[in-house]
N, C-alpha and C positions, 0 to 999 in steps of 0.2 A: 504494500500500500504506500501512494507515494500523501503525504503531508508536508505542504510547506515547503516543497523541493525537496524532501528528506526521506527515505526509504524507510518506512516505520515497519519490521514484522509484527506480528500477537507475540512472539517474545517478549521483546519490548515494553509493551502493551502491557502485560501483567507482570513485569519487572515495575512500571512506573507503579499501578495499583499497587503491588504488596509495600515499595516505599510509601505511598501516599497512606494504606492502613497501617503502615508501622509507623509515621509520623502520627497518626489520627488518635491510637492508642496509645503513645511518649503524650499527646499535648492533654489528654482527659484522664488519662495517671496524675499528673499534675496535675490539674484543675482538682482532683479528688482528695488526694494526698496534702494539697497545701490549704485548701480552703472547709474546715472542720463541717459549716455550713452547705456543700455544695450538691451534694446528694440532696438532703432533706430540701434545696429549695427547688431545686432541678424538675420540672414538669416531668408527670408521668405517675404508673404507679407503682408501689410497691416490686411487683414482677418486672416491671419495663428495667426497673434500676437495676431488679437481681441478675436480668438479662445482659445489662454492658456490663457490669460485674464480670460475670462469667463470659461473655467475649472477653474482656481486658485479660484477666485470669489466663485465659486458653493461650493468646497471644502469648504474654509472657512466660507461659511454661516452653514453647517451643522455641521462644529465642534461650532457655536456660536463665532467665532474669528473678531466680527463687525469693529474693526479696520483697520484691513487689507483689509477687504473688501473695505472701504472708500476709501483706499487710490489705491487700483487698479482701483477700477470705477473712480477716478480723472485720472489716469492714459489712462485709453479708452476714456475719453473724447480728450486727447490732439491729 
């Protein structure tokens, strides 16, 4: 596929996406982690929250990032 003069494969293509979801879950880690408030003001419900939860979670186990993890499953327990 050519874009912008530039020869793009679906390689590419879902190399950009997994940075853009690996960016997506680094910036709402933070948002989580730093802001005590952010969950409880965050629209949605209860499930919606446990849901990014558990994406962020899943993420972080397969970069090997155990820390973070911890501290979000402290986080779904409350």
């Amino acid at each position: 596929m050519n874009i912008n003069g530039q020869d793009i494969t679906a390689a590419d293509i879902v190399t950009q996406l997994d940075m853009l979801h690996t960016g997506w879950c680094r910036l709402m880690y933070k948002c989580i982690s730093t802001d005590e408030q952010f969950l409880k003001d965050m629209g949605g419900t209860i499930y919606e929250k446990r849901q990014l939860l558990d994406e962020l979670i899943e993420h972080f186990i397969t970069t090997e990032e155990y820390e973070k993890c911890a501290e979000l499953v402290k986080l779904k327990g409350c």
